[in-house]
N, C-alpha and C positions, 0 to 999 in steps of 0.2 A: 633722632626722635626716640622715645623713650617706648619698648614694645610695649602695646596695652596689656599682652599676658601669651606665655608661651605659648605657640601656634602645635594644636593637639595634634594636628596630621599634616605635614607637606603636601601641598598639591597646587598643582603649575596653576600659574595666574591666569584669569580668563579675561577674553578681551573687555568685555562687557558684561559687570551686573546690574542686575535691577531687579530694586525692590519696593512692591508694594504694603505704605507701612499700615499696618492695621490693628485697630485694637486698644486705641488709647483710651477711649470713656470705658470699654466693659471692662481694661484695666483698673480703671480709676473706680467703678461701680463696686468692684470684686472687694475691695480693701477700703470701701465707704467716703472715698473721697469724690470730689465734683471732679465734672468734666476737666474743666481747664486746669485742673491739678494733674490728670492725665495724658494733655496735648504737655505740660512742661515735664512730664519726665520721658514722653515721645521725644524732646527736644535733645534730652542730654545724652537718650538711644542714638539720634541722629547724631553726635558730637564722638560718641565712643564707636559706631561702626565708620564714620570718617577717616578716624585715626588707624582703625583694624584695615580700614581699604589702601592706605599707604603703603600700613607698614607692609602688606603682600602683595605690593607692588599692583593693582590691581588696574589697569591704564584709564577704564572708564567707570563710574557708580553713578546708574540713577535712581533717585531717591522718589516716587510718589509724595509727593507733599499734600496737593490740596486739588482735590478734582474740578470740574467745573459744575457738577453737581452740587460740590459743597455748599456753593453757594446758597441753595436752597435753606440750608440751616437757616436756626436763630441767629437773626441781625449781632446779637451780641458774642454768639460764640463764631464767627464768622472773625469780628472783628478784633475778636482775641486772637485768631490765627494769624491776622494779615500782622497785627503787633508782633507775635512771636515771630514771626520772619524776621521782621524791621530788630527786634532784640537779636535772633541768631546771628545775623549780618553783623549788627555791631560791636559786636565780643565777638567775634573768630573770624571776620572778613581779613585783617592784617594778617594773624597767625596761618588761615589758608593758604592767602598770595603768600608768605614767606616759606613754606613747605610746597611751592612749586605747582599749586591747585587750579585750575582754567575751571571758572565758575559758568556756566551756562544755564541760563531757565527759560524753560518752553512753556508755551500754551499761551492763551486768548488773552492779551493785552488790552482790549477795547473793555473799558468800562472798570478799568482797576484804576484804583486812587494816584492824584500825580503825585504822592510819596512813597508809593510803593514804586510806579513806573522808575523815576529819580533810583530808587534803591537797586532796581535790576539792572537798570544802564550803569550806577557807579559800581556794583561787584561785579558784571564782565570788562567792564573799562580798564579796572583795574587792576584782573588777572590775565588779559587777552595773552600776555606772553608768556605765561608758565602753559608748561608739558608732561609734569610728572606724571597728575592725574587728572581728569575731569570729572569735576562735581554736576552732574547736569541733575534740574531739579525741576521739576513737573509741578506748575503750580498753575491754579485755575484753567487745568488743563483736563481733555478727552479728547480722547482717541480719532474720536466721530469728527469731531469737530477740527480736530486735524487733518484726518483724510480729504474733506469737503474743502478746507482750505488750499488743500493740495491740488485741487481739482478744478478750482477757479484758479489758481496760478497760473495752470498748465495753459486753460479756456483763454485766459488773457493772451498769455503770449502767442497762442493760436491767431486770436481775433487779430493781434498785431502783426502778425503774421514774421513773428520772433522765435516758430517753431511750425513743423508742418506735422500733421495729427497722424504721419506714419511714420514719425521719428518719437512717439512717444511712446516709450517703452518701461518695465521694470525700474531700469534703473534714471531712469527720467523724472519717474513718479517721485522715487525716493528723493532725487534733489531738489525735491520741490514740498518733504513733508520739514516738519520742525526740526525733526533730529540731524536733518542732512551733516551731511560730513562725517560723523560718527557710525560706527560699524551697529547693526542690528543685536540686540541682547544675546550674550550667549545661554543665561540662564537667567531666570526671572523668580523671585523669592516673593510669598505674598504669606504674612505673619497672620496670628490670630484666628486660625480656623476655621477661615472660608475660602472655596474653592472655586472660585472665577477671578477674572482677569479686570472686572469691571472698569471697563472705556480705558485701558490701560495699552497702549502701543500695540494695539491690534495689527497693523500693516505689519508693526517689527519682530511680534514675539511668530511669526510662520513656521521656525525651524528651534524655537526658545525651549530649553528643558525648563519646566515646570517644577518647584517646588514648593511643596505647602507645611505649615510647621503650625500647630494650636499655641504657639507661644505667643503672647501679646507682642506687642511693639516695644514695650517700656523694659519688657524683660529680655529682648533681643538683643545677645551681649556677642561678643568674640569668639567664643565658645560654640554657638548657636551657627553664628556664620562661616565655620569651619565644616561644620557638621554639611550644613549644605553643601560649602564645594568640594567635600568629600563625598558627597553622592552623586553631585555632580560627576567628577570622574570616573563613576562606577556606569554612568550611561553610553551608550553605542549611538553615537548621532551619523546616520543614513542621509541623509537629505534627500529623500526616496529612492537610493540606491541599493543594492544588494551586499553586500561584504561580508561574504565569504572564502576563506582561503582551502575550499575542500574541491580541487579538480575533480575527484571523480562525481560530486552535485554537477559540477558545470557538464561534465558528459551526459549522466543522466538526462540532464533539461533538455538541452542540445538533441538527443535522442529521441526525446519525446516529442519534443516541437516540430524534428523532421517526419517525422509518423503522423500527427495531427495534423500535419499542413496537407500531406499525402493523401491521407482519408479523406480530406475535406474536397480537397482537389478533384479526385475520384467522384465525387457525387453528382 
């Protein structure tokens, strides 16, 4: 593969990104063009950061495509979206599976078109065996509406008595949300200048570095995405632990806490 353009800073690949893409109409607005002149150069974003997640070896990318709130939109800009998927599929679904891509897409299937259903079952059917990377792709998909699903699975297999309700744990849940099998985001990229996570993998972003960037979607290039997991690596991920390498803090503490236990003790 041909690099999309020299990688500005080295830095070790993460297991899991994900991005929420944002920003295509007040792209489109900014430079006087219609909406759906902004979801098609969202498209070709999506096209050139695919190719940037390869070439850095990146194991998992997921992409924000289309909420289940989108829905809400106009009938017609709705239906230009569900098209531009059906178009993205069919010019890059070969070139994927041949660069080794396992396509995967989450969220609520009830009530999407049986050509759209047909198109989601023929792009993981037909990359189930590649490993390189995974494209997993959020479409008519929330958060909410995943957890809940998750939670009537669990209820089922309960009521069938296919699991007993103090074997349900953490990691039980997770085998039971959409993403299972795939590891939790290590960092989560959300473009365009707003700062929420909106219904976006709530259960999975718990421990996610967050970053936010004013750049629209359309202008999110390699360059952009570099820049993130270089800040990435400049953060200290705790998972509520302590990491510190200064013994004499850990005496101090240790010192104090034998004293306050003592005081209190005494009372």
């Amino acid at each position: 593969m041909t690099p999309p353009h020299e990688i500005t800073e080295t830095v070790e690949p993460l297991p899991h990104v994900a991005i929420i893409m944002d920003g295509n109409g007040r792209w489109a607005k900014s430079r006087g063009l219609s909406r759906p002149e902004g979801h098609l150069a969202g498209a070709e974003a999506i096209k050139r950061i695919v190719k940037a997640a390869l070439y850095r070896n990146l194991p998992v990318l997921t992409l924000f495509a289309f909420s289940s709130e989108n829905r809400l939109r106009p009938e017609a800009e709705v239906n230009f979206l569900f098209n531009l998927m059906h178009r993205y599929f069919d010019e890059h679904l070969k070139d994927l599976a041949e660069e080794g891509v396992y396509i995967k897409i989450i969220g609520e299937i009830d009530g999407l078109p049986q050509a759209t259903l047909k198109l989601i079952e023929h792009a993981q059917n037909a990359t189930r065996d590649n490993s390189k990377m995974t494209l997993q792709i959020a479409f008519n998909y929330g958060s909410q509406e995943e957890i809940v699903y998750a939670a009537k699975s669990i209820a089922t297999k309960v009521s069938e008595n296919k699991l007993s309700p103090g074997d349900i744990t953490k990691e039980v849940f997770e085998e039971n949300l959409r993403t299972a099998g795939l590891p939790s985001p290590d960092l989560i990229i959300r473009t365009s200048g707003e700062y929420r996570l909106s219904n976006f993998m709530l259960w999975q972003a718990a421990y996610a570095e967050l970053y936010f960037t004013d750049v629209y979607w359309p202008d999110f290039n390699e360059r952009e995405l570099d820049i993130a997991l270089k800040e990435y690596s400049t953060r200290e991920r705790r998972f509520g632990r302590i990491i510190d390498d200064d013994n004499s803090n850990d005496k101090k503490d240790k010192s104090f806490h034998e004293k306050f236990s003592l005081e209190k003790a005494s009372k």
